[in-house]
N, C-alpha and C positions, 0 to 999 in steps of 0.2 A: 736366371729363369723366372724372373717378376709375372710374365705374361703366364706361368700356370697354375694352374686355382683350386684345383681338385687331386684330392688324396686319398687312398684307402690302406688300411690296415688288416694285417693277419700277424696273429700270435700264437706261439709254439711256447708249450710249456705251461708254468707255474701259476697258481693264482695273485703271484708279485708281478708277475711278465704282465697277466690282464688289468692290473694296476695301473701300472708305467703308461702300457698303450694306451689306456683308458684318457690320462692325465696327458700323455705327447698328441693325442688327436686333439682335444679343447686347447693347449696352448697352440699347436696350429691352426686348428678353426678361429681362437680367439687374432690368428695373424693376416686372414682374411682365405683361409683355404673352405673349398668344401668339401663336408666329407662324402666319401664315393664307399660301396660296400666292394667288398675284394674282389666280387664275381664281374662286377661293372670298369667299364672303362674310365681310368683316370688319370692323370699327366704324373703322377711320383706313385707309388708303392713301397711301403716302410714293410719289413718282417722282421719282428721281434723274437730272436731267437732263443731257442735252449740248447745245451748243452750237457742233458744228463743223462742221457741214450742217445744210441748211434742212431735211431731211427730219425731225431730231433736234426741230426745234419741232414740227413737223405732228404730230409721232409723241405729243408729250404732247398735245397740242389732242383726239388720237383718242383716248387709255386716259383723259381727263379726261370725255371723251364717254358712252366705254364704262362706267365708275365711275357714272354719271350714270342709265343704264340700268337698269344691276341693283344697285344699294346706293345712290337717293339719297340717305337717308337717312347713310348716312359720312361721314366726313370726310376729306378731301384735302389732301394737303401735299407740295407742291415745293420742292423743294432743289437742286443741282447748278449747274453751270453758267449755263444758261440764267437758273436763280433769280436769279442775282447779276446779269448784263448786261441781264435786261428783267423786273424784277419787276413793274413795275405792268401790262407786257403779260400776262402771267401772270393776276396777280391780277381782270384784267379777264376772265377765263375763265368762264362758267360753269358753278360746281359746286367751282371751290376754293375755302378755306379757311383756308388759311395758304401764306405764301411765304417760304422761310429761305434768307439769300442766306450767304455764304460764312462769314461769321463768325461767324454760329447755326446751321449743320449742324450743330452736336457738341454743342448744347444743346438739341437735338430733346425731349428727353425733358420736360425742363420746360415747353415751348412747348406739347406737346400736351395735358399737366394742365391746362391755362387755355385751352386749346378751347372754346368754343362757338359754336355756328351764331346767323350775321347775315347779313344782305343784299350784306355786299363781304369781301372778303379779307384777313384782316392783313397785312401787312407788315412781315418782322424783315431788315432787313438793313443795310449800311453801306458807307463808300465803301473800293474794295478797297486801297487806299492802308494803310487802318487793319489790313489782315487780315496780323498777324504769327506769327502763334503757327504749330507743327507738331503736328497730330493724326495719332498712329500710325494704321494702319491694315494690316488683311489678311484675304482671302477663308477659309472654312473649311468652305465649301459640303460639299466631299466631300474625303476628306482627301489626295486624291492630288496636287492642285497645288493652290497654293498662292499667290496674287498678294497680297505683301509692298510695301504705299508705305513708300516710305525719303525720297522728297524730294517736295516740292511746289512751284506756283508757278513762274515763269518769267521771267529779266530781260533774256531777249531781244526784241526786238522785230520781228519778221517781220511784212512789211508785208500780211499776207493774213491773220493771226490775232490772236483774240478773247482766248487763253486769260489772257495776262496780266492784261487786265482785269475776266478771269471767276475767275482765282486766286489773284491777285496777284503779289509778288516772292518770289523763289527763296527757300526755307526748309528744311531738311532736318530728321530724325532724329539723334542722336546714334548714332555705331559702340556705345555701350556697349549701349542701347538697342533696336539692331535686334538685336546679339547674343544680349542676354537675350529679346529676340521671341524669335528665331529655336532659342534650345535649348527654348523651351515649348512650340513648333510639331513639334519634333522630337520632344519628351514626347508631343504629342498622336497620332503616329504619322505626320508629313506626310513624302511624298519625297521632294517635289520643290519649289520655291521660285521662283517668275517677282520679279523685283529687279524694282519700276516705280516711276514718278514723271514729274512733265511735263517735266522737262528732266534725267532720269537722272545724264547726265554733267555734270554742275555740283553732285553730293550733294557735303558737308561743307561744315562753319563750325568755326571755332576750330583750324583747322588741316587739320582733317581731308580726304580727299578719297576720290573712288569706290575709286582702285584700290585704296587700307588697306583699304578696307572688302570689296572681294572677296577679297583674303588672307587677311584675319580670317574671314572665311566659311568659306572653302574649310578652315577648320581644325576647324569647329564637327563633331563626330562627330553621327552619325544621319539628317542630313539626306546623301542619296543624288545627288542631281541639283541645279543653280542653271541659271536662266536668266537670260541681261542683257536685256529687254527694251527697246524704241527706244531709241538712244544716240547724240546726234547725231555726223556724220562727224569734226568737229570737237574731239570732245572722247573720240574713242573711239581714245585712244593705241597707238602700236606697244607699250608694255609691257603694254596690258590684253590687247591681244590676243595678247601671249605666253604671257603667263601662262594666258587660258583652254586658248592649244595644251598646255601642258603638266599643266593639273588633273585628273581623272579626275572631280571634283565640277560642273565649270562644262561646260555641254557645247556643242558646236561645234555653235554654232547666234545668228547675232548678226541684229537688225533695225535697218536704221538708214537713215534718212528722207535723201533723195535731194533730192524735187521738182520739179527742173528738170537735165535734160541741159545746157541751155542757160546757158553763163556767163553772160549777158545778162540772162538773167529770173532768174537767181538773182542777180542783185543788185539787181534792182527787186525781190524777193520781201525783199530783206536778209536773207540767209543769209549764214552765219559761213565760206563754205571756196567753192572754185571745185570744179569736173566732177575737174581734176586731182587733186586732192587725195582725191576720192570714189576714182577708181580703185586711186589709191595701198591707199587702205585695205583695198580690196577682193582688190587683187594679193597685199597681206600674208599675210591671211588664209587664202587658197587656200593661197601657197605653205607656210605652215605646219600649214593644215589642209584638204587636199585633197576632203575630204568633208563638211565645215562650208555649213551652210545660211545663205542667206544674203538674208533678204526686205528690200523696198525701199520706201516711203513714196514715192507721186508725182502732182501735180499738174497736170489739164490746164486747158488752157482760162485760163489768169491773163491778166489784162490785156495786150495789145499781145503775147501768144504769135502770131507768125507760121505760118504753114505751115512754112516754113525753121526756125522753131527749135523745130516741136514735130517735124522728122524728126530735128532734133538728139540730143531727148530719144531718141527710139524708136530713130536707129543706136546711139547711149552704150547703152542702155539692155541693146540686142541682143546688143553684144561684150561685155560683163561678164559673169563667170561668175557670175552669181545666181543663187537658186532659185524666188523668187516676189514678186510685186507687190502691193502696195496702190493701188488707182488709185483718188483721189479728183478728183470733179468741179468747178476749183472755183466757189464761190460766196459772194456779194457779202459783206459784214460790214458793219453800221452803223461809224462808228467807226475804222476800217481806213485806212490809208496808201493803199491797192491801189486802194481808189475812185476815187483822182486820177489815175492811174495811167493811161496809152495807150489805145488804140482796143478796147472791149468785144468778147471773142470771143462770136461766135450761138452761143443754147443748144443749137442742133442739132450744131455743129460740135464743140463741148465734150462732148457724148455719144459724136458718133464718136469722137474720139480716145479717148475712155474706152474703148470699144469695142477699138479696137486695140492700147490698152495692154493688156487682159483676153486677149484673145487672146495676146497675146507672153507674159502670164505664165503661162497655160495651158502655151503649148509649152518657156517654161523648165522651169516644174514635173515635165512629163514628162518633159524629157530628164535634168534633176538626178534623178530616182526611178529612171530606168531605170538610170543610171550604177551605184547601189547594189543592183541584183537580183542575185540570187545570194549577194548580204553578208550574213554572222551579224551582227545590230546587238541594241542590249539598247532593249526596249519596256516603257515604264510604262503599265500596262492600267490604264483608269479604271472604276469602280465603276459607273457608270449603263449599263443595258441599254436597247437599242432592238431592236424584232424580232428580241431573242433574239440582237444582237450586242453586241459589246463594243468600244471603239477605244481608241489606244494611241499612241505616239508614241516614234521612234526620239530616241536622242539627239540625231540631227541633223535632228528635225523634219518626220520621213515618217510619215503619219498607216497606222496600219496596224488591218485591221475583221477582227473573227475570231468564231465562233459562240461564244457569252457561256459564259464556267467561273468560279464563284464563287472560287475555291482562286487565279486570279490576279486579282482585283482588289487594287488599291493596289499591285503587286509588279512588280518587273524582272524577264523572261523574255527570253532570247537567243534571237532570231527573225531566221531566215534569210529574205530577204526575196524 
């Protein structure tokens, strides 16, 4: 298919997925494609999928639909997650075209030279055992953040998730590697930098490990801001968390997946640390950084969760001083340890408690935003306008909306709050 030239992307899922696509649309544009935005019409259509709610399949089945409507005529290719753990559900879609499971994402470009339309779907993928290699990756959308993969893959095994099978084992970036990224990013004019990967805290081989690698950071001139994006409890040291209290570069602002209140279900979930351990890390943190935001990854509804042990969750959850939740509902996984797992919590019951976890994270949100009003804090203003506004984000992760002035995009402004 030489003669087509125009491409658009859509991404489902994780701030690694907006990585990927970021990095597979410039090695296509750099192959002489153009880029076309999703809503527009263009001869291929890539969806970068996920795989960690059911909603995430629905959601490609809909824009395979959508594509189907107004471009039959295109071609359609799935990649991500989802690609690797159910390609031939995929490829039974129709209106696709190609399905590129983990270990031909990065050879996207040749796959689609040898496109042509037939009655079924190719099929490029492999079992994830074989997927070893590390492909850099980083968003460049607008130049003000920045989401940087440093590691990939995962060799834990948490008895509720897919991702290992959808990524395979733990792989990193070299420190020399991200560094030379990270001054070219800096050339480009980036100024701020989100650190992701699927299991963050497990980065380095050959010796290396995450906290070298946020030193060597914090040293690289031009880059303004770092953010450590999820980092499990476990693996998110009293020395990293020094060190960010004391950077001016790393800013107090940590995420780090929780799940369960409940000692109980976090070890039928097989999580690497107990409730205690969470708070420990938590109390650090405050005590050295009193105004460090601090969001939480949490699962309701898991197999044989009691009433007892989801007030568990919701008192733990209450007394910490956090700023905000992620409340995921969960659900089933082909494949999954969790299946075998105790008495099915009703979908109904698993919606409420989402329900009232949402609400607790609302009234921590507002109570953490109110603690800093009145506070001079420094805001990186991002470049895209909506009704003539602008948004922004303190270093400690308070989203702040002000009527749109070109003269601060991409820039830090000290904004009394």
């Amino acid at each position: 298919m030489a003669e087509s030239r125009t491409i658009a992307f859509h991404t489902l899922g994780c701030k690694l997925n907006f990585s990927e696509s970021s990095s597979l649309s410039r090695m296509l544009e750099a192959e002489g494609f153009e880029k076309k935005e999703f809503e527009e019409d263009a001869d291929v259509y890539v969806i970068n999928t996920c795989s960690v709610t059911d909603n995430a399949d629905k959601e490609c089945r809909q824009l395979v639909r959508r594509i189907q409507r107004r471009s039959p005529e295109s071609f359609v290719v799935i990649t991500g997650c989802y690609a690797q753990l159910k390609p031939k559900e995929i490829a039974s879609i129709p209106g696709v075209d190609l399905v590129l499971g983990a270990s031909e994402k990065f050879n996207i470009a040749s796959h689609i030279r040898e496109l042509t339309k037939s009655d079924s779907a190719k099929i490029c993928s492999c079992d994830i055992e074989e997927v070893s290699t590390f492909h850099s990756s980083w968003s460049m959308n607008d130049r003000t953040r920045t989401f940087l993969k440093v590691q990939d893959g995962c060799d834990y095994n948490c008895s509720f998730c897919t991702i290992p099978m959808a990524r395979g084992k733990s792989r990193s970036d070299s420190m020399a590697n991200v560094l030379n990224t990270v001054q070219g990013l800096a050339a480009e004019g980036a100024k701020e930098i989100v650190l992701t990967g699927v299991n963050l805290g497990d980065f380095g081989e050959n010796g290396e490990d995450f906290f070298s690698l946020v030193k060597e950071l914090d040293k690289v001139d031009g880059i303004q801001r770092y953010r450590i994006s999820s980092i499990e409890p476990n693996l998110l040291t009293n020395e990293i968390i020094e060190f960010v209290a004391n950077s001016d570069r790393f800013m107090p602002h940590f995420h780090i997946p929780l799940q369960s209140g409940s000692n109980k279900i976090l070890g039928a979930m097989r999580r690497r640390y107990k409730r205690e351990l969470y708070a420990e890390r938590v109390s650090l943190i405050k005590t050295l950084m009193p105004h460090c935001a601090i969001g939480v990854d949490v699962i309701v509804g898991f197999p044989g969760e009691t009433e007892e042990e989801f007030k568990e969750t919701f008192d733990f959850l209450h007394a910490l001083d956090i700023s905000y939740l992620h409340v995921f509902t969960y659900s089933e996984r082909d494949n999954t340890h969790a299946l075998t797992l105790g008495q099915v919590v009703p979908m109904q019951i698993r919606h409420e408690r989402n329900k009232t976890l949402r609400n607790l994270s609302y009234m921590k949100n507002q109570f953490f935003t109110e603690q800093h009003k009145g506070q001079t804090r420094k805001v990186l203003f991002e470049g895209h306008c909506k009704n003539d506004m602008m948004e922004g984000y303190t270093d400690n992760y308070i989203k702040v909306t002000t009527p749109f002035r070109q003269e601060w995009v991409n820039q830090v402004i000290d904004w009394t709050l």
